[in-house]
TIROMAR-404792 format. One record per residue: residue number from 1; residue in one letter; x, y, z of N, C-alpha, C in turn. Coordinates in nm, 2 decimals. Each point is the difference from the previous one (the first is absolute). Layout:
! TIROMAR-404792
@fitor->NUM; kolpa->A; nx->X; ny->Y; nz->Z; cax->X; cay->Y; caz->Z; cx->X; cy->Y; cz->Z .
...
***
This chain:
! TIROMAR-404792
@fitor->1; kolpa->X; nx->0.75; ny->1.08; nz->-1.59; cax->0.03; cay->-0.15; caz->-0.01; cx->-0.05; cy->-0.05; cz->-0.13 .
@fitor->2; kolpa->X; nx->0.10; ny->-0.07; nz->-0.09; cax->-0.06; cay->-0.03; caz->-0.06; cx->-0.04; cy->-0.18; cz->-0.06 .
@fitor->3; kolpa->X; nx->0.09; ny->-0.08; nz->0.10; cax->-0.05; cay->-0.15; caz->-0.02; cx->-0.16; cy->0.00; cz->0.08 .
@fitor->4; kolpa->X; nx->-0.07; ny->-0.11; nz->-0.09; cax->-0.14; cay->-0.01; caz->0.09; cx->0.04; cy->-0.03; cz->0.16 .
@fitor->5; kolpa->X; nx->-0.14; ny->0.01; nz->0.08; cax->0.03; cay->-0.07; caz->0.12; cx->-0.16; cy->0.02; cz->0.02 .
@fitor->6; kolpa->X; nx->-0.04; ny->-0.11; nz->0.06; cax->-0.13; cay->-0.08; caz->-0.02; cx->-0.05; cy->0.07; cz->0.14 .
@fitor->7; kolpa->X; nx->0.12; ny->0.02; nz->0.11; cax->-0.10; cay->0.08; caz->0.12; cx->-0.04; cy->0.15; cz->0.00 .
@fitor->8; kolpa->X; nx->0.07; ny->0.08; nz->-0.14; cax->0.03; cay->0.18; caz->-0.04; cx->-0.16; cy->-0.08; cz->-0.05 .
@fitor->9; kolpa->X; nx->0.02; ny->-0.09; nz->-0.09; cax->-0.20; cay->0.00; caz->-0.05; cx->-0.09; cy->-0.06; cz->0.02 .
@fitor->10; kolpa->X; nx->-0.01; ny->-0.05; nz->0.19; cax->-0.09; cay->-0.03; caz->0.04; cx->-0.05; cy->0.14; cz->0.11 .
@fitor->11; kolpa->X; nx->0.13; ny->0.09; nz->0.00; cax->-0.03; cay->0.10; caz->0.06; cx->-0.04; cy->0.10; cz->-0.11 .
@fitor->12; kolpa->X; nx->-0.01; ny->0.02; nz->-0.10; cax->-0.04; cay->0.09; caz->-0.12; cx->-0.13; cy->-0.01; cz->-0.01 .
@fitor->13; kolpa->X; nx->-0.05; ny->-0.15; nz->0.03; cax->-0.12; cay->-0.03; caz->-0.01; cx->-0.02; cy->-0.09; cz->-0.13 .
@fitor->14; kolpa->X; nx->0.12; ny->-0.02; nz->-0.09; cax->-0.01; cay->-0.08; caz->-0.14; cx->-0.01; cy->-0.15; cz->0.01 .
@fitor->15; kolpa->X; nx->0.03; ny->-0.06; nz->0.14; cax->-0.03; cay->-0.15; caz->0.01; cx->-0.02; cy->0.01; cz->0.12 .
@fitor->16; kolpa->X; nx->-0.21; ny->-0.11; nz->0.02; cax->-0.04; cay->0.00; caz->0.08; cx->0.04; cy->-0.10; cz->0.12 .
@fitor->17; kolpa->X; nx->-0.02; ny->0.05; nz->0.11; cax->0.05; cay->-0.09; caz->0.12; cx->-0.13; cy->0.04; cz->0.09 .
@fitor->18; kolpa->X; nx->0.02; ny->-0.10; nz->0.10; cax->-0.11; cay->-0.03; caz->0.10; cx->0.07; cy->0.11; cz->0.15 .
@fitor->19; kolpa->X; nx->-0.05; ny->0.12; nz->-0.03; cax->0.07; cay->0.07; caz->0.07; cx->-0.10; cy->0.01; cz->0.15 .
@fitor->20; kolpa->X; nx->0.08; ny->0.04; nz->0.12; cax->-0.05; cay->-0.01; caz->0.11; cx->0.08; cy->0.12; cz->0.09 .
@fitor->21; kolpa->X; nx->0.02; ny->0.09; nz->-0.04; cax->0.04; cay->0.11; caz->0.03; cx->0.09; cy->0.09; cz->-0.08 .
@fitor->22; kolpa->X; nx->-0.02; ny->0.15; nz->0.02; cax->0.07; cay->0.11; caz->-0.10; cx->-0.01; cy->0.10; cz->0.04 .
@fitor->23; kolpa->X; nx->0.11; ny->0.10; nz->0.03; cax->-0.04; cay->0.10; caz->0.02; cx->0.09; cy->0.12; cz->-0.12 .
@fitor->24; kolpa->X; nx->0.03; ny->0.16; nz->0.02; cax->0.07; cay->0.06; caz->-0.08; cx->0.18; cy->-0.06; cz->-0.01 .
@fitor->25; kolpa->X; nx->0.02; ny->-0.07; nz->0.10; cax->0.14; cay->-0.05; caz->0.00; cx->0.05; cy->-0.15; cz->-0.05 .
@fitor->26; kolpa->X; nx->-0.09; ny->-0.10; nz->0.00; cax->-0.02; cay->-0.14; caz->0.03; cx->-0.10; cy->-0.06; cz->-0.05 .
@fitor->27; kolpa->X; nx->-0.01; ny->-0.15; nz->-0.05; cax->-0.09; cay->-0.06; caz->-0.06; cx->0.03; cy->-0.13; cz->0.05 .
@fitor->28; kolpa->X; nx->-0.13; ny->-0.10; nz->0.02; cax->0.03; cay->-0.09; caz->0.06; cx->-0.08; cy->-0.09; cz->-0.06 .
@fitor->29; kolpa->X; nx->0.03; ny->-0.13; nz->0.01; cax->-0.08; cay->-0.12; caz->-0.11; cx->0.04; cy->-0.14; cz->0.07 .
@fitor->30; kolpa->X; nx->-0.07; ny->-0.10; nz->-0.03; cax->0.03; cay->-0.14; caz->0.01; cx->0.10; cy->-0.01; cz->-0.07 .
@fitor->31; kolpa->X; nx->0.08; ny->-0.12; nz->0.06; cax->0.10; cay->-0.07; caz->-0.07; cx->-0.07; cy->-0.10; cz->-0.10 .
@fitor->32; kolpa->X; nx->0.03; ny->0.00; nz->-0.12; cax->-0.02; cay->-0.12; caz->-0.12; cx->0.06; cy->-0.19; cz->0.07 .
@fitor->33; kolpa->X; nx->0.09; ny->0.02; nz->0.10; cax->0.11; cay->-0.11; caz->0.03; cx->-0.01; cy->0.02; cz->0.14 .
@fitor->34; kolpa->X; nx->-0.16; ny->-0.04; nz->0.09; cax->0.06; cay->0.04; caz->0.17; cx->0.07; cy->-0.12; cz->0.07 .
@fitor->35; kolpa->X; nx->0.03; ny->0.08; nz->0.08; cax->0.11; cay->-0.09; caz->0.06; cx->-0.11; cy->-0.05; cz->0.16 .
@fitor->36; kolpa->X; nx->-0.08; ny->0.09; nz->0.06; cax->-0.07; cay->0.04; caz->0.09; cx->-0.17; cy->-0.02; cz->-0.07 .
@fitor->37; kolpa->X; nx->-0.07; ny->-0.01; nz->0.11; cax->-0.16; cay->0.01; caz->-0.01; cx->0.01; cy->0.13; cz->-0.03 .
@fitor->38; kolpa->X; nx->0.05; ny->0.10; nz->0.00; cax->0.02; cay->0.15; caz->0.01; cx->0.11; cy->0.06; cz->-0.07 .
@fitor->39; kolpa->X; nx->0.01; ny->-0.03; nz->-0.11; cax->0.15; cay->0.11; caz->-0.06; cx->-0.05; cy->0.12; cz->-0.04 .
@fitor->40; kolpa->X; nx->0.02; ny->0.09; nz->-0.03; cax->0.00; cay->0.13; caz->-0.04; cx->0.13; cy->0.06; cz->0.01 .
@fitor->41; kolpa->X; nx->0.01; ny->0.05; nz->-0.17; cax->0.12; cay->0.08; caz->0.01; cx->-0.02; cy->0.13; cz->-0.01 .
@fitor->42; kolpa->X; nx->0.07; ny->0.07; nz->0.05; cax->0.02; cay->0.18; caz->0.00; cx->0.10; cy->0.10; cz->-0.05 .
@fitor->43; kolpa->X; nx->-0.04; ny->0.03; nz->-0.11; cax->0.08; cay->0.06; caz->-0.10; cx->0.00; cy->0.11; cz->0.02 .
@fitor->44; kolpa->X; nx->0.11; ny->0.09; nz->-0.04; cax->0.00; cay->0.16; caz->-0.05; cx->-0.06; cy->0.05; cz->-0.14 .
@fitor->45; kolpa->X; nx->-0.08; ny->0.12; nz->0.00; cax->-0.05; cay->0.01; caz->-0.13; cx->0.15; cy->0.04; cz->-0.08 .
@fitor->46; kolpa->X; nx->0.09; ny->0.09; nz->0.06; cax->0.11; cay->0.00; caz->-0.07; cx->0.10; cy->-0.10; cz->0.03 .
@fitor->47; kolpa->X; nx->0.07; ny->0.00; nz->-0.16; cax->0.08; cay->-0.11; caz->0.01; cx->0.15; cy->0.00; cz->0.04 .
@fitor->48; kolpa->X; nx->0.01; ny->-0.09; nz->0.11; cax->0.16; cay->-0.03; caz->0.08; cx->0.05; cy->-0.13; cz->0.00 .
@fitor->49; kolpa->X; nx->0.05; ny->-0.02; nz->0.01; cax->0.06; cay->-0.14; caz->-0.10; cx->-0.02; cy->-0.11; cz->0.16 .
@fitor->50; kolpa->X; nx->0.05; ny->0.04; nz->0.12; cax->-0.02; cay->-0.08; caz->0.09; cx->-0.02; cy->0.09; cz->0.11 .
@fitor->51; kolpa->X; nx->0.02; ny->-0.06; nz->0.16; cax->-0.02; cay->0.10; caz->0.10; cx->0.10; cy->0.09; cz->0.03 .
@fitor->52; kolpa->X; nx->0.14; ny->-0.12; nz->-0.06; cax->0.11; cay->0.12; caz->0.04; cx->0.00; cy->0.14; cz->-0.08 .
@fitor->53; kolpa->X; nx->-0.04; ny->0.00; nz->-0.18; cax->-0.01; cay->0.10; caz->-0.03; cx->-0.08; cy->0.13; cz->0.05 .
@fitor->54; kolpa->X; nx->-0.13; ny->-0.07; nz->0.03; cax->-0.08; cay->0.10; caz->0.03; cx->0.04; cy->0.05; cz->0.15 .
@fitor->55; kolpa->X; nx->0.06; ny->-0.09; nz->0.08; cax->0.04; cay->0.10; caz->0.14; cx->0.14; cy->0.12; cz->0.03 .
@fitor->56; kolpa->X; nx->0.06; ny->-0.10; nz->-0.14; cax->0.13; cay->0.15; caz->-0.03; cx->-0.04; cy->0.11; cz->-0.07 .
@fitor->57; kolpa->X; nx->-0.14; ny->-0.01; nz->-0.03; cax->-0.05; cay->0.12; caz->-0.13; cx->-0.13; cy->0.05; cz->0.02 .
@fitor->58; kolpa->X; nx->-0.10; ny->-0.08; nz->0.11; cax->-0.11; cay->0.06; caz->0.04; cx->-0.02; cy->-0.07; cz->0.08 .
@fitor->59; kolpa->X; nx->0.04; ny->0.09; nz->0.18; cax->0.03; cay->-0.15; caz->0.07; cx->-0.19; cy->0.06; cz->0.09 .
@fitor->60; kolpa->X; nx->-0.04; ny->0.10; nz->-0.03; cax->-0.11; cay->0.05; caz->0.02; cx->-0.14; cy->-0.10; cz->-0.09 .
@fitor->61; kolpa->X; nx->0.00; ny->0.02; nz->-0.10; cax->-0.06; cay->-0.17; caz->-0.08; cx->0.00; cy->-0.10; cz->0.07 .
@fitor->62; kolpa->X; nx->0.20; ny->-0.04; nz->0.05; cax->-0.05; cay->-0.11; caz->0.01; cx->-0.04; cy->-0.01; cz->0.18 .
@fitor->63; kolpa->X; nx->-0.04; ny->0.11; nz->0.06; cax->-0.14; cay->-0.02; caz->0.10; cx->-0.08; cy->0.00; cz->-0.04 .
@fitor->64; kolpa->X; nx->-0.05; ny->0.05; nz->-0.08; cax->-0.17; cay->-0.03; caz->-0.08; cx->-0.01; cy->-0.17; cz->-0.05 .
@fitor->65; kolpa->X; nx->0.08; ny->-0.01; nz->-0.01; cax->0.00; cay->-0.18; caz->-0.08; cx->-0.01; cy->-0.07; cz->0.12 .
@fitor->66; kolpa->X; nx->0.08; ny->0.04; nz->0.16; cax->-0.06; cay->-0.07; caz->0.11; cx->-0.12; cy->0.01; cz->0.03 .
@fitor->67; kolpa->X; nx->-0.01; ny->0.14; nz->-0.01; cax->-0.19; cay->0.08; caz->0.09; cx->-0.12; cy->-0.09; cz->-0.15 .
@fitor->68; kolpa->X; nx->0.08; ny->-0.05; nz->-0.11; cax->-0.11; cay->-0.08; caz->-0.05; cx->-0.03; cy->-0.14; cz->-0.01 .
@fitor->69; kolpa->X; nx->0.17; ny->-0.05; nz->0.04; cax->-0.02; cay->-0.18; caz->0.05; cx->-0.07; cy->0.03; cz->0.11 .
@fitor->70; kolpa->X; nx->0.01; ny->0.12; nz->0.12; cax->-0.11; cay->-0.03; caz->0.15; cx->-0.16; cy->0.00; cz->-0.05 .
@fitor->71; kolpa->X; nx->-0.02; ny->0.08; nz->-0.09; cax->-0.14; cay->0.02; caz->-0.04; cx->-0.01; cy->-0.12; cz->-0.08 .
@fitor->72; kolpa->X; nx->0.03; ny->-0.06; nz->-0.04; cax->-0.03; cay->-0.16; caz->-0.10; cx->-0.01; cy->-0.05; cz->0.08 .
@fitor->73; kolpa->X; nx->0.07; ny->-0.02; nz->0.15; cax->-0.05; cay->-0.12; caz->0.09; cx->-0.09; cy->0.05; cz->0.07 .
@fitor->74; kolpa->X; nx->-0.03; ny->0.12; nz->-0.01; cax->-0.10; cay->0.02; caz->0.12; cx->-0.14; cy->-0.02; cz->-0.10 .
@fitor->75; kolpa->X; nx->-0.01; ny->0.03; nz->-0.13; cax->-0.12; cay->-0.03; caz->-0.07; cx->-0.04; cy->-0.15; cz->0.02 .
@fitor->76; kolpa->X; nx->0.14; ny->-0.11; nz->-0.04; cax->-0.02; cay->-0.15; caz->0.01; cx->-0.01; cy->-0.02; cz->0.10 .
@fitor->77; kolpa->X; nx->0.00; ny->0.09; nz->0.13; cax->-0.02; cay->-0.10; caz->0.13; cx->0.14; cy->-0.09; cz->0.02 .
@fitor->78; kolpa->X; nx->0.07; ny->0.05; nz->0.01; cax->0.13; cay->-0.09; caz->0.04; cx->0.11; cy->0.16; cz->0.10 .
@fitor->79; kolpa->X; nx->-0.08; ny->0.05; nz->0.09; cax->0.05; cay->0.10; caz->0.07; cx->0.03; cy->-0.10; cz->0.17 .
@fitor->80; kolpa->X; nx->-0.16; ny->-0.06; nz->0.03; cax->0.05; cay->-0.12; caz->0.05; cx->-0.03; cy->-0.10; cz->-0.06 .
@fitor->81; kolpa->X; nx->0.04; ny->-0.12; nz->0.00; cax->0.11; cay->-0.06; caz->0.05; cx->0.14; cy->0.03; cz->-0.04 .
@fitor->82; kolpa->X; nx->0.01; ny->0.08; nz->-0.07; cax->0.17; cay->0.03; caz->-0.09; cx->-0.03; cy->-0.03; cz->-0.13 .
@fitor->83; kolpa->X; nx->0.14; ny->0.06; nz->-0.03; cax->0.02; cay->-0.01; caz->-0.17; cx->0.14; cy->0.04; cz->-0.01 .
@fitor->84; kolpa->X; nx->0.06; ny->-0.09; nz->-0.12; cax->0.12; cay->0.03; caz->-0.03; cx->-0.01; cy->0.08; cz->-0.14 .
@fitor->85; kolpa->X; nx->0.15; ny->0.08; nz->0.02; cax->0.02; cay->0.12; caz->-0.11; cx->0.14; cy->-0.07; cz->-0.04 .
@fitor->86; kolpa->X; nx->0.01; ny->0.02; nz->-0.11; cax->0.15; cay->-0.06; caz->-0.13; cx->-0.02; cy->0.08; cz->-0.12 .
@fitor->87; kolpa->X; nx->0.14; ny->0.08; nz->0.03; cax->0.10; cay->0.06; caz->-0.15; cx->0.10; cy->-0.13; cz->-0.03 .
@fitor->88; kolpa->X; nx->-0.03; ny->-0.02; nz->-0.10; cax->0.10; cay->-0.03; caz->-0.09; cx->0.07; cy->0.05; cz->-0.04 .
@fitor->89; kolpa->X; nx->0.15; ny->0.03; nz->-0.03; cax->0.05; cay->0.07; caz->-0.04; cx->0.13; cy->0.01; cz->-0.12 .
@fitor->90; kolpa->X; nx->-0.01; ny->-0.05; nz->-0.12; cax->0.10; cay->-0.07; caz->-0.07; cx->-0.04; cy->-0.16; cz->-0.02 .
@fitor->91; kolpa->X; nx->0.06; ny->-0.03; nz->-0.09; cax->-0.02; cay->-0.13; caz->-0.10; cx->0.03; cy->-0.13; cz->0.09 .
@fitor->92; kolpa->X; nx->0.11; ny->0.03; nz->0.09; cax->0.03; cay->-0.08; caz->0.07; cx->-0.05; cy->-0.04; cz->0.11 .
@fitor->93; kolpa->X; nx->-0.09; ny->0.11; nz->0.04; cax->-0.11; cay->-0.02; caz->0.10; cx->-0.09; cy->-0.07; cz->-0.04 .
@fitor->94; kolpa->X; nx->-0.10; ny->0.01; nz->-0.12; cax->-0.11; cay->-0.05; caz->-0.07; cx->-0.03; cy->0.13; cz->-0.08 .
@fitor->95; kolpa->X; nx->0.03; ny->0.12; nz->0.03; cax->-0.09; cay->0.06; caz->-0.04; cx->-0.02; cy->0.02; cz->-0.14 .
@fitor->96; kolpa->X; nx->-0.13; ny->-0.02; nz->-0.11; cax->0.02; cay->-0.02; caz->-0.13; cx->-0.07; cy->0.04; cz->-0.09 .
@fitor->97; kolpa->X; nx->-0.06; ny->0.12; nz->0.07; cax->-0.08; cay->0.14; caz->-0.05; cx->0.06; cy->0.12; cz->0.06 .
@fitor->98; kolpa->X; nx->0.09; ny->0.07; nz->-0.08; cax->0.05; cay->0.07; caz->0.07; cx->0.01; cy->0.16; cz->-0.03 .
@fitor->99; kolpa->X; nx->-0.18; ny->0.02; nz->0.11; cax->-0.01; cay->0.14; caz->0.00; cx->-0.02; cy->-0.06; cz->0.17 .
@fitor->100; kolpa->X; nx->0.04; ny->0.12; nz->0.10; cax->-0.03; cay->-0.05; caz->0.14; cx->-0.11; cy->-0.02; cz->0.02 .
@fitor->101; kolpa->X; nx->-0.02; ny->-0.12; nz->0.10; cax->-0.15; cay->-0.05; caz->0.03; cx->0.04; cy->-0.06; cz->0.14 .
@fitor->102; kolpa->X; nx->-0.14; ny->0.00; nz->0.06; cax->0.05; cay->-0.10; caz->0.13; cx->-0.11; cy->-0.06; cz->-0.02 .
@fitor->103; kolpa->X; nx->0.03; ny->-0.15; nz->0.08; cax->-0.13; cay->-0.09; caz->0.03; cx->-0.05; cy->0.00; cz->0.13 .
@fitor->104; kolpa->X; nx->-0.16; ny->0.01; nz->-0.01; cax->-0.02; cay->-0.03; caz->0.12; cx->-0.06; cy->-0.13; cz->0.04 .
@fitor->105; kolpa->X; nx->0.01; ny->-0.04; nz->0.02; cax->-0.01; cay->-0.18; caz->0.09; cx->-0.12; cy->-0.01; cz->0.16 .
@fitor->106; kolpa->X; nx->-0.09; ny->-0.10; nz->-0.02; cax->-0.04; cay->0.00; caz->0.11; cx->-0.10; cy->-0.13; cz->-0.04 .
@fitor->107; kolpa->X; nx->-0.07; ny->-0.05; nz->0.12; cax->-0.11; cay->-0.10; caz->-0.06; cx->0.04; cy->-0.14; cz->0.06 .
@fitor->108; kolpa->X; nx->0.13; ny->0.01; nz->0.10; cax->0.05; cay->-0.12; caz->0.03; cx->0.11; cy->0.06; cz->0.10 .
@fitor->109; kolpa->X; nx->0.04; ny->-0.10; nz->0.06; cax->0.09; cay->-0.03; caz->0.10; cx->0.17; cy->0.03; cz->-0.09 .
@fitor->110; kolpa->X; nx->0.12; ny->0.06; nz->0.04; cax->0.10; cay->0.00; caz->-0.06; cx->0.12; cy->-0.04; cz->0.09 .
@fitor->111; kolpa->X; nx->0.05; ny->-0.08; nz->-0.03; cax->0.15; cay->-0.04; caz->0.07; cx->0.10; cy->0.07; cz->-0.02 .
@fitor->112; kolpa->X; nx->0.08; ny->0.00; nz->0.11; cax->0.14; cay->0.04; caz->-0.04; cx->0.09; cy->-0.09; cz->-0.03 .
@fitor->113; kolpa->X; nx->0.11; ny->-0.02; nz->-0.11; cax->0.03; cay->0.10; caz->-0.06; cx->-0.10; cy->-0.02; cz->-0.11 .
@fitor->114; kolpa->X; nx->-0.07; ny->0.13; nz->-0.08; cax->-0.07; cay->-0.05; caz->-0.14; cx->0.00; cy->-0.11; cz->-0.08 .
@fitor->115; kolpa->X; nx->-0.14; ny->-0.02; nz->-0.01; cax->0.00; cay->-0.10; caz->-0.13; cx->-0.13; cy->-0.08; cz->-0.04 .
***
């Protein structure tokens, strides 16, 4: 890859983040922008541009990227009462960092539909 991408080097370890979980697959950090008392996003150490890439190309990853949003909630305590999980997926969704990530959300009460 050769354009930067700011989550390839918060996972390299070259820009620091307020991380709250990691393991050999995954890395996990506060949101700079929460939306929630609770955001944390959950990245791959390798880079896939969104979820759909990574599940047509490492659809085994992208269960490590779930087994690490459950371990982010279960560290922040949002196992009970709940917590919501969001891929973004494409520009037209929001998404505007685009190596795959998911957020995890919790800290509050969530309606349907989102927002």
């Amino acid at each position: 890859m050769t354009d930067p991408c700011i989550f390839c080097d918060i996972a390299n370890g070259q820009i620091e983040a307020d991380i709250v979980y990691q393991d050999d697959d995954v890395i996990a950090f506060r949101d700079n922008n929460p939306q929630a008392p609770t955001h944390v996003l959950v990245i791959t150490r390798e880079h896939y541009m969104d979820v759909e890439d990574l599940a047509q190309f490492r659809p085994a990853l992208a269960g490590a990227l779930l087994d690490g949003a459950r371990a982010v909630a279960d560290v922040e305590g949002l196992i009970e009462p709940g917590w919501r999980l969001v891929f973004n997926t494409g520009a037209g969704a929001g998404q505007t960092v685009f190596h795959v990530h998911a957020h995890v959300l919790g800290g509050r009460p969530f309606g349907w539909p989102p927002g």
